[in-house]
C-alpha positions as semicolon CSV with decimal commas, in nm:
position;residue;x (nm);y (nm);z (nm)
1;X;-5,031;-1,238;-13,181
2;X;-4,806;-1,331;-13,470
3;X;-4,598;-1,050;-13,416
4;X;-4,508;-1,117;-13,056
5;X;-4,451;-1,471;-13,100
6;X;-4,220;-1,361;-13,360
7;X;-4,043;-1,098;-13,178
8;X;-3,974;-1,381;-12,912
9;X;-3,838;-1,594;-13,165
10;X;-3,604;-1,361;-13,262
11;X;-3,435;-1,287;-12,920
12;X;-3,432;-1,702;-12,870
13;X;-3,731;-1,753;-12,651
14;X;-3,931;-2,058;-12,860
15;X;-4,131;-2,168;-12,535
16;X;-4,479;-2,083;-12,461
17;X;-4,524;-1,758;-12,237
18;X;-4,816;-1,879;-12,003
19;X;-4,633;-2,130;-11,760
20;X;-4,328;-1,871;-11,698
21;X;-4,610;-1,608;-11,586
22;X;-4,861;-1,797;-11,352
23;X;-4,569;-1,873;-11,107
24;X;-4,660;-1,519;-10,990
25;X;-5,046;-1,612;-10,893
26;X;-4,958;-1,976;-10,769
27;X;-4,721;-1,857;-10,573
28;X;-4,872;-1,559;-10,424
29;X;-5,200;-1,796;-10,296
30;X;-4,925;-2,016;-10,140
31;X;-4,774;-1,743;-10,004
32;X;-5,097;-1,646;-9,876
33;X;-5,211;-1,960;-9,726
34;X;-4,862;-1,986;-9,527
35;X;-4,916;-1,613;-9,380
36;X;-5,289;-1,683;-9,315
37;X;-5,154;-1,958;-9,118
38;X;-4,861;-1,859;-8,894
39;X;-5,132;-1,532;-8,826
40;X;-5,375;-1,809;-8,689
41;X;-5,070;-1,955;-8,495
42;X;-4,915;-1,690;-8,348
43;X;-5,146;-1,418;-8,352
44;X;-4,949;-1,176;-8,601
45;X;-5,131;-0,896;-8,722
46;X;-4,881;-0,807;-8,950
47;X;-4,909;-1,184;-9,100
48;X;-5,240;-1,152;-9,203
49;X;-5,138;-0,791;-9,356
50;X;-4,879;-1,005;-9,543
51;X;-5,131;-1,251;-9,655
52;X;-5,402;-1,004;-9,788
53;X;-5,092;-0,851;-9,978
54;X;-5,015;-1,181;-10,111
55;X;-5,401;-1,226;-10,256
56;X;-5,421;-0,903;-10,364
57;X;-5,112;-0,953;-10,578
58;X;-5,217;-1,297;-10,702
59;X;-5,591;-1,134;-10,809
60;X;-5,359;-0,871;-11,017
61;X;-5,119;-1,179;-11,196
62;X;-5,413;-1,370;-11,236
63;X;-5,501;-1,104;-11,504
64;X;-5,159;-1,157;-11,762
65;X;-5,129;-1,534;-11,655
66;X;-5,478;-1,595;-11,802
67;X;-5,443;-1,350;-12,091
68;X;-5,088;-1,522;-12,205
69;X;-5,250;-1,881;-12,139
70;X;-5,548;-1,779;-12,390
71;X;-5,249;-1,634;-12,657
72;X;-5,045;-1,967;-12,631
73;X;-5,336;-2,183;-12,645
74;X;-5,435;-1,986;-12,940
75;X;-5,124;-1,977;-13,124
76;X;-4,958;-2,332;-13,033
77;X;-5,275;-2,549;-12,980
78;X;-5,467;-2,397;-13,256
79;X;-5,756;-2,336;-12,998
80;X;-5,859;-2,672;-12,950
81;X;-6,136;-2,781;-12,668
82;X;-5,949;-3,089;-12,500
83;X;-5,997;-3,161;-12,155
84;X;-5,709;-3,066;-12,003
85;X;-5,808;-2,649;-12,154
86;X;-6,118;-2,678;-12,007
87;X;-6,017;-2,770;-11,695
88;X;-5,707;-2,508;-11,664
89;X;-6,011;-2,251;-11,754
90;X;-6,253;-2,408;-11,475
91;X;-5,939;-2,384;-11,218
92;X;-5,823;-2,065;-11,318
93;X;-6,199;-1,925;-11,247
94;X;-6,214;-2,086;-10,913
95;X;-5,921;-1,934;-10,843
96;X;-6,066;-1,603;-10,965
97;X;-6,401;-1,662;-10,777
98;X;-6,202;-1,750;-10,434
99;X;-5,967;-1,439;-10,413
């Protein structure tokens, strides 16, 4: 872990990694959501082929997002248990269980 922080440091990049990368699975359940919607609307089938696309994708970022999250809280917050990790880890497996 030491070594990638470090290679990041190097090129410039001193922030943590994890809230860059779960843009990708927040926004893909949005995405989702608004798809699912307008389908419901307007009777699109191609909508709700849009919106499964959109969960699928999020279920695949969830994967990085929650592996970089574990890395920074490792390497910034020294792995402590404070509330606001354990609820991050309690929303990000809701989120898991629910796509």
């Amino acid at each position: 872990m030491e070594a990638f922080y470090q290679a990041l440091h190097s090129i410039g990049y001193t922030h943590p990694v994890h809230p860059t990368m779960v843009y990708l699975p927040i926004g893909c359940v949005m995405a989702a959501f608004i798809f699912a919607l307008l389908s419901l609307l307007f009777r699109g089938r191609g909508l709700s082929i849009s919106a499964r696309h959109c969960v699928v994708l999020a279920l695949v970022g969830i994967f990085p997002a929650v592996a970089l999250g574990y890395m920074d809280w490792q390497y910034i917050r020294g792995g402590t248990w404070v509330f606001a990790i354990k609820m991050k880890i309690g929303l990000a497996a809701v989120l898991f269980i629910l796509l």
